[in-house]
N, C-alpha and C positions, 0 to 999 in steps of 0.2 A: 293512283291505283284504280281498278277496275270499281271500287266501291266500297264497301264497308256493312261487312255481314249482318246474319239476320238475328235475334233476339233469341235466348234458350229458354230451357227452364230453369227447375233448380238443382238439376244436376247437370250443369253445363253441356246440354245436349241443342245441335243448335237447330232453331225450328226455322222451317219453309213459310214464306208465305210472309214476311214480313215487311211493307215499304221496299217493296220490290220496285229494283232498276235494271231493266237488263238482264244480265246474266250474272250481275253481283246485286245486291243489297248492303243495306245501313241498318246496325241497330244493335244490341245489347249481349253478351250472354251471361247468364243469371250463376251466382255464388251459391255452391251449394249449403243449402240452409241443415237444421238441426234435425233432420230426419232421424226416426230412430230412436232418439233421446227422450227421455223423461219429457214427461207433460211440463211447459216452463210455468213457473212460481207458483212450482208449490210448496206448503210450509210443514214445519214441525206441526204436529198437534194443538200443541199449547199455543204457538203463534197465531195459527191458522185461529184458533175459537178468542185470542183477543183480538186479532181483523176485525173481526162478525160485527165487534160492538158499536153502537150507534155514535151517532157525532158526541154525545151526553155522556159517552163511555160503560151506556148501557147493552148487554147484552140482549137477544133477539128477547120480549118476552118481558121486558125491563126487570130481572131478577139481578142483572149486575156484579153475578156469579160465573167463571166457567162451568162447563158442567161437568158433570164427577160422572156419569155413566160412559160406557167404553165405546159403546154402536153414536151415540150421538157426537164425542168427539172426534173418533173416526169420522163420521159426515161433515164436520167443519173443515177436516184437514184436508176433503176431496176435493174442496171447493177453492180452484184455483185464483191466484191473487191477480186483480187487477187493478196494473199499473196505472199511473196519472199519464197522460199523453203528453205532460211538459217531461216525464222523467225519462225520456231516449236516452241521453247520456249517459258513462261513465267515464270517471277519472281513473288514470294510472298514474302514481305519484313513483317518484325516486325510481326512477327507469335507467338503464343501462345507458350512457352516454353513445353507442354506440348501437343500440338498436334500431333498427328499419322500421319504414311504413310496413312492410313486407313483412316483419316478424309480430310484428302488432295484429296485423289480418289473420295469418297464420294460425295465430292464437285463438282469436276471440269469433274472427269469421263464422266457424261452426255454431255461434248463437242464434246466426239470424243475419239478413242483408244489412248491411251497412251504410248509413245517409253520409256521412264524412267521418274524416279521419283527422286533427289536430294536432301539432306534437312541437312542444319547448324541449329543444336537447338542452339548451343551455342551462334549461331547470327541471329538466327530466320530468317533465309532465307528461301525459298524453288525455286528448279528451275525446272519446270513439261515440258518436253519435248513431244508434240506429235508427232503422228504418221503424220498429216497432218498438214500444215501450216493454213488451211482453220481454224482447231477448235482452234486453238491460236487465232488467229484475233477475229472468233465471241467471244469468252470468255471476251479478253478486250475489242468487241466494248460494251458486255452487262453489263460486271461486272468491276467497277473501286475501287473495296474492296470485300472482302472475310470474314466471321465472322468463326473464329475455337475458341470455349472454350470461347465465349464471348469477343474475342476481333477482330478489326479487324486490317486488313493486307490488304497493297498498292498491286497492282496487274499491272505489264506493261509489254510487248511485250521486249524479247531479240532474241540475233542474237545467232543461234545454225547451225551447221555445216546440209550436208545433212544427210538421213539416212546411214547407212554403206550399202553396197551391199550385203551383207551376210542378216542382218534385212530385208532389202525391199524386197527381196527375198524369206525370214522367212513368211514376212506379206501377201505377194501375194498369199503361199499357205494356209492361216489362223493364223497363229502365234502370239497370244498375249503373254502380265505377266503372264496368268493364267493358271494353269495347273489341269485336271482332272486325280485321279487318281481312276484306277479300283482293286479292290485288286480280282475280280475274283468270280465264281458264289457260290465258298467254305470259301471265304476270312471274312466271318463276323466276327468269332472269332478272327480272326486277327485285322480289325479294333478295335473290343471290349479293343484290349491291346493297341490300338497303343492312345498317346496322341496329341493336337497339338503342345507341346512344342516337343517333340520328334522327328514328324516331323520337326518341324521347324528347329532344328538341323541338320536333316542330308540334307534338302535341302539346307539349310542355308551355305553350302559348298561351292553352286554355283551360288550366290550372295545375296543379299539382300532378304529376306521374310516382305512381307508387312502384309499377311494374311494365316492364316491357317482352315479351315475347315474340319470338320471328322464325318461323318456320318456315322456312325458304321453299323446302321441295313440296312442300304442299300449297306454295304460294299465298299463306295466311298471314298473321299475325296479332298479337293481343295484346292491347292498352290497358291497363287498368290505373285510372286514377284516385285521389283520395277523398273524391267527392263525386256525385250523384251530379251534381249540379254544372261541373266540370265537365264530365262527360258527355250532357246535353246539351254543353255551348260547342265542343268540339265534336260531334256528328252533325249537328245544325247546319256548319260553319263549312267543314271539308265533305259531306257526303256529297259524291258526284266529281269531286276533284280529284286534276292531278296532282300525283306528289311529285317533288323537286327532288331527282338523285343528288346525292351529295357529289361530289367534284370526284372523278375519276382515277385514278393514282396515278403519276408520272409514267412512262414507259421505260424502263431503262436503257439506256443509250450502247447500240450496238458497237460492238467490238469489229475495229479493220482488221481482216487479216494478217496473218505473218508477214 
């Protein structure tokens, strides 16, 4: 293709000006985050004023009491929780044998960007990594079950390592799963052949594909993989390159006259 577009925000708006080549570009467009929603973790009352308490499980003040006036536990409960940087993760247990990457993002996406995506069908696991510790926490203070294909699935906070240095890095300069691609201001015909299984394939080299999208008459297209890290091995690798059309379809063979 012509290249591989420019990075967005976080309402997948795609921005100018990014590792520009040409009259195409490489680079990300951004999952739209939790705009809108509640401040994330924040707590009940009573949770929030036993947060406060010290490693000793004393409260601010060492009185080792909540406090019983209303303005003061109000002010605890304002004061948003924060998460430990190992806690990015959550687990989805007993998932629908036939749920998607796709329906897992779907789902949980609206928390916050997403560092990777993990999933045992065989044992119906999922283990969804963000970007932030903050959107793990408000996810399981809001949601204690997940419904995918009509059933649901346990949902709880795990321990995941930091980000890598390489991703948080990635992320600073825009860096989601998601990849735009541009095939160029001459590229429609190209899209016209290209399908998303075939895509899916040749991206699929450089990690997992969650999603494929192909918009032919605008000559674009959208990767999204299940990892962060995935996506920055596959723009790395093909920005700048051509892609391979897939084999042409037989011609049918003309019919001789009467």
């Amino acid at each position: 293709p012509g290249g591989m577009g420019a990075p967005g925000g976080g309402q997948g708006q795609l921005a100018p000006g990014f590792d520009m080549m040409g009259a195409a570009a490489a680079g990300y467009y951004g999952a739209q985050g939790a705009a809108g929603r509640p401040e994330a973790g924040m707590m009940p009352a009573m949770l929030a004023a036993a947060a406060a308490a010290g490693a000793n499980g004393q409260l601010p003040g060492g009185t080792g009491m909540l406090p019983t006036d209303p303005a003061a536990v109000a002010a605890m409960a304002a004061q948003p929780m924060r998460p430990r940087p190992t806690e990015r993760a959550v687990g989805i247990r007993e998932v629908h044998p036939l749920t998607t990457y796709e329906d897992v993002c779907n789902e949980v996406g609206i928390y916050g960007p997403i560092e990777s995506i993990s999933m045992d069908q065989a044992k119906g696991n999922v283990t969804v990594r963000f970007v932030d510790p903050t959107s793990a926490a408000q996810l399981c203070a809001e949601r204690s079950l997940l419904q995918f294909r009509g059933q649901l699935s346990a949902v709880a906070l795990e321990k995941s390592g930091p980000l890598s240095a390489e991703v948080a890095a990635a992320v600073q300069q825009g860096a989601t799963r998601n990849l735009y691609i541009n095939f160029g201001p001459s590229g429609g015909a190209l899209a016209e052949r290209l399908s998303a299984n075939h895509l899916k394939t040749v991206f699929g080299e450089y990690g997992h594909v969650e999603s494929v999208r192909v918009l032919a008459k605008q000559a674009i297209a959208f990767v999204n993989f299940t990892s962060i890290s995935a996506a920055l091995k596959a723009k790395d690798t093909l920005q700048g390159t051509k892609l391979e059309l897939p084999p042409a379809p037989p011609k049918a063979p003309r019919r001789a006259p009467a």
